[in-house]
C-alpha positions in Angstrom: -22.9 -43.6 45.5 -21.1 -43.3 42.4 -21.8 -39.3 42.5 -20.1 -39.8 45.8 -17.1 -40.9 44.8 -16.4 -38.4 41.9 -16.8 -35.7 44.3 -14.5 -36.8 46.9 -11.7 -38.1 43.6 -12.0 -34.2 42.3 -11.3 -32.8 45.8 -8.4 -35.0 46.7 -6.8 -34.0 43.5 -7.5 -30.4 44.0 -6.0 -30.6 47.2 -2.9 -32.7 46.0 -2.4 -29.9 43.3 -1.9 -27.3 45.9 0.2 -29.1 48.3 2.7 -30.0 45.6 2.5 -26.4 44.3 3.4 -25.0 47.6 5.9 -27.8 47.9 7.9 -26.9 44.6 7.6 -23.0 45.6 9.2 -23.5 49.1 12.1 -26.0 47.6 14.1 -23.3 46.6 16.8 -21.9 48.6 16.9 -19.4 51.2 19.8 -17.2 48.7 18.2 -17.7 45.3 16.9 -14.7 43.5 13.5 -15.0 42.1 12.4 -14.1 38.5 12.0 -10.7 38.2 8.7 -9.2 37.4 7.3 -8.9 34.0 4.9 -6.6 32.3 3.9 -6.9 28.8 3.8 -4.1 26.4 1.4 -2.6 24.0 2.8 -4.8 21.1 2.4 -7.7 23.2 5.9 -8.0 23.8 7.1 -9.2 27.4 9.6 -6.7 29.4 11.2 -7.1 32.3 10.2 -4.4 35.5 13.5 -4.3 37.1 15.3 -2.2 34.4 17.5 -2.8 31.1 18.8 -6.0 31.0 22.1 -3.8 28.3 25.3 -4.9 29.7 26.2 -0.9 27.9 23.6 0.7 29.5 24.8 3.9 30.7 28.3 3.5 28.8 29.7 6.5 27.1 30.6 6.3 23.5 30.6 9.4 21.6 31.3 13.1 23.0 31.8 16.6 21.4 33.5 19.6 22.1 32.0 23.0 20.8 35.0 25.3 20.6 35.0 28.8 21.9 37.7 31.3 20.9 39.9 33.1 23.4 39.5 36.9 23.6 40.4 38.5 20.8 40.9 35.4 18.2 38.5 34.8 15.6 38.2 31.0 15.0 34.6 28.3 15.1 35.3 24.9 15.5 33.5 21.7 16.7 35.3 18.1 17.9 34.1 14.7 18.1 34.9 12.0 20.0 34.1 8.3 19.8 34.9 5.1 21.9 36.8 2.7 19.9 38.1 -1.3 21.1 41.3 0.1 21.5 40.9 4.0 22.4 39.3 7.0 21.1 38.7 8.7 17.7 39.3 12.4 17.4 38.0 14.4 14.6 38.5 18.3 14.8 37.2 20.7 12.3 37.9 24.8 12.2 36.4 27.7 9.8 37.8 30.7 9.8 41.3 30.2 11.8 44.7 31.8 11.0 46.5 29.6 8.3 49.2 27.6 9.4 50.0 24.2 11.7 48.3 24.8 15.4 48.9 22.8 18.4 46.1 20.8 19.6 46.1 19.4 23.0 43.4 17.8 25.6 43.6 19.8 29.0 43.3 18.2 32.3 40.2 20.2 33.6 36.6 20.9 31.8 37.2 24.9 32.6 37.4 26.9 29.7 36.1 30.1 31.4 39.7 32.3 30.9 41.4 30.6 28.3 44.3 32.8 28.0 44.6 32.5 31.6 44.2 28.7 30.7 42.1 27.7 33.4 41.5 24.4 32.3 45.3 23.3 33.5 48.1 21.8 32.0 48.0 19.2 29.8 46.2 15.5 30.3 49.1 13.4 31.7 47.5 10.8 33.9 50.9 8.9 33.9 53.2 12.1 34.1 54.8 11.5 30.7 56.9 14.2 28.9 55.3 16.3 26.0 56.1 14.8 22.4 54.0 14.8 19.3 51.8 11.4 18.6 54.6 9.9 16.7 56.4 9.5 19.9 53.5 6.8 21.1 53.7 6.1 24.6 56.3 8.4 25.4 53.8 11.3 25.6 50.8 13.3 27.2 48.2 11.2 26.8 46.8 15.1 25.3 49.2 15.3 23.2 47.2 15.3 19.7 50.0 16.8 17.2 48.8 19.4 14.8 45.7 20.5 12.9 46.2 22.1 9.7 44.8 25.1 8.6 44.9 25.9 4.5 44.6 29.4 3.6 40.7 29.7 3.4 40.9 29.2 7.3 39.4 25.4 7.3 41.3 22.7 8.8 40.5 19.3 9.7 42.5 16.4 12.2 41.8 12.8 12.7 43.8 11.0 15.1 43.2 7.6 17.1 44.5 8.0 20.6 45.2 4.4 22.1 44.5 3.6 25.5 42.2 6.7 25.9 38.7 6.6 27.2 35.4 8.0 27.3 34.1 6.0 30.6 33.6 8.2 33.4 35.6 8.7 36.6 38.2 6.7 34.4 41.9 8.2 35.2 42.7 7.8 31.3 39.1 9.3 30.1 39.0 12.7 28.2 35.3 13.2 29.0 34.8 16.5 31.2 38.2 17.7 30.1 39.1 20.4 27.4 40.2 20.4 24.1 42.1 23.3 23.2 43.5 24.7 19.7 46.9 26.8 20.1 48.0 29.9 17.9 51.2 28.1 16.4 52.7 24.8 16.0 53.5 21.8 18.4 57.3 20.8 17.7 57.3 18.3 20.6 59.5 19.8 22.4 59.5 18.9 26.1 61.3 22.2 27.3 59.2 24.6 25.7 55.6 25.0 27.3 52.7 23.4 25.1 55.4 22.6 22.5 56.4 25.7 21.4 52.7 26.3 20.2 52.0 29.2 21.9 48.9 30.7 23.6 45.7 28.7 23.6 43.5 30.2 20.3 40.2 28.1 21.4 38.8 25.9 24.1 35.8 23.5 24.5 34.6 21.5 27.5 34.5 17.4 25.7 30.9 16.6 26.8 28.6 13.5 26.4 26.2 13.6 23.8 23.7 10.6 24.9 25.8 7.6 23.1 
């Protein structure tokens, strides 16, 4: 008898156990998410299935621009860009360039394919400001990066922080997919004359993401 009794105890447990289980599962409501699904790694460590969980992920934060010289001009050059709080860093480097102050300037379209011709457009003004040099803040193209320096061995380098520019794409102030290009004189901020006075564009290069 007392075999008996056990048996029946252990079963009405076991089935007590699965009727609050099922209980608990249903209890949650018709809208809630569940869990996603997990799957553990080699190392043992437990991942989630449903992707990155990076609030970043897919964020832009450093671009280049390999320069290419217009027909006829002899100048190398290479520009980086990176994703500040506040804007975006721009260093520019030449070898081999003409000595002298040159005009540098972001372009509105990633087309550097006639670059006397300027196909890649006028410069990036997203709020249709007037052309000035950086020292002008606001007032200018948001392109508008002043001059780069060349010293009389042909290297130059510019660093300039450009507020309120972007790297995020299909953003209306971003300079990713657009052009940077380097002109044969220098930018006097003048609004009347075309690029400044700087003349004709020396070198273009398409500002691309490089994976950060």
């Amino acid at each position: 008898m007392m075999r008996r009794y056990r048996a029946i105890s252990i079963t009405s447990t076991l089935l007590l156990s699965t009727w609050l289980a099922g209980c608990s599962k249903d209890s949650r409501g018709p809208n809630e998410p569940t869990a996603p699904a997990t799957e553990t790694s080699g190392s043992g460590e437990v991942t989630s299935s449903s992707g990155s969980s990076d609030p970043a992920q897919g964020q832009v934060t450093r671009a280049e621009a390999e320069l290419t010289a217009a027909e006829g001009a002899e100048v190398e050059g290479k520009a980086t860009f990176t994703q500040e709080p506040d804007g975006v860093r721009v260093v520019l480097e030449l070898d081999d360039a003409p000595p002298g102050p040159k005009g540098v300037h972001v372009h509105t379209r990633g087309d550097c394919s006639d670059i006397k011709g300027e196909s890649m457009g006028p410069h990036f003004a997203p709020k249709l400001e007037q052309h000035a040099l950086p020292s002008e803040g606001d007032a200018r193209h948001l392109g508008d990066l002043g001059n780069i320096v060349v010293e009389d061995d042909g290297d130059g380098r510019l660093e300039i922080k450009v507020p309120d520019a972007t790297l995020k794409p299909d953003d209306t102030a971003s300079f990713l997919g657009r052009a940077l290009v380097v002109h044969t004189g220098e930018d006097t901020g003048s609004a009347v004359q075309p690029s400044g006075g700087s003349g004709t564009p020396m070198a273009c290069g398409v500002i691309k993401n490089t994976g950060g």
